[in-house]
N, C-alpha and C positions, 0 to 999 in steps of 0.2 A: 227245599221243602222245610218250612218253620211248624215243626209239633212244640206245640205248648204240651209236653207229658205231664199229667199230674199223679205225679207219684205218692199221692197224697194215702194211704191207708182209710182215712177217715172218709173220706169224697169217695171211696170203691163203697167202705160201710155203708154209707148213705143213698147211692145207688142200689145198693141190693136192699135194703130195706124200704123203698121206694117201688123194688120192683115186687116184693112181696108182698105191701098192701098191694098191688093192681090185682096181684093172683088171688088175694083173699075174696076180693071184690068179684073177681069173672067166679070163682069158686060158688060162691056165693051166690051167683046170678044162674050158673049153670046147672048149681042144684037147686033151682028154683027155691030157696031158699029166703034170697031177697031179690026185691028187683033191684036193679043199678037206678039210679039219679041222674040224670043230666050231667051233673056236678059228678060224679063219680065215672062216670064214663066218659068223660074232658080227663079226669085225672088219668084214666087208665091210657087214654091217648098219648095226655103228654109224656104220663113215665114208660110207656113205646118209643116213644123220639128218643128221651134223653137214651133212652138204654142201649136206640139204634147208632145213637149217635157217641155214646162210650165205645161201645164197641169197633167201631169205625175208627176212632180214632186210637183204639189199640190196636189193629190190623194196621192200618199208617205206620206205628212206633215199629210193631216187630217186624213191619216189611222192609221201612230203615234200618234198624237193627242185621237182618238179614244179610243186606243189601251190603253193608261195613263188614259183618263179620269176613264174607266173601271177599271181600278187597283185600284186605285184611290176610285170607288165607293165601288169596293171588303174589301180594306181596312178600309175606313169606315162602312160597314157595320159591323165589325169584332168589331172595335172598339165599336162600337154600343152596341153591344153584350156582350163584356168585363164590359161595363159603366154598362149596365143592372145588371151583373153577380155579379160587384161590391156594387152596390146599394143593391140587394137582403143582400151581404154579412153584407152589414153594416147594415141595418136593423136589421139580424138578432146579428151582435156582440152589439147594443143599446138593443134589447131586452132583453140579459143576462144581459150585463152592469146595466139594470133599476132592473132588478128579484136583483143581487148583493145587489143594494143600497137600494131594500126594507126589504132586510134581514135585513140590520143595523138599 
């Protein structure tokens, strides 16, 4: 899977200021306030999409993310294991090694 993440600060600002004129506008329309425009409720549409579709693609990033860290702990734990398996062994290759040296 290729996520384009845009880690960008400014491109999130820009979104959420994007998504706060739409709410200004439904606010607006739902206190009958004003009516919405054609033009304003295309806008409100598309900054829907884009915002379904940030979101979307942050669900993707922290699902890979997820996805790594997991492997990641799988892995580690393995190593873990191995360190253990190793330790045991060298214990027991010191315990020969010391029986060796009290022979002499």
């Amino acid at each position: 899977m290729n996520l384009h993440f845009e880690g960008n600060r400014l491109y999130y600002m820009e979104k959420e200021a994007e998504l706060h004129r739409a709410l200004h506008y439904l606010s607006l329309e739902l206190g009958q306030k004003q009516e919405m425009t054609e033009e304003q409720l295309w806008d409100v549409f598309n900054i829907c999409m884009d915002t379904s579709n940030v979101y979307r693609h942050i669900t993707d990033y922290f699902t890979t993310l997820d996805k790594a860290i997991l492997d990641a702990r799988v892995t580690n734990s393995h190593l873990k294991q191995e360190l253990l398996d190793l330790k045991h062994e060298n214990n027991k290759l010191n315990k020969i090694l010391d029986d060796y040296i009290n022979e002499f």
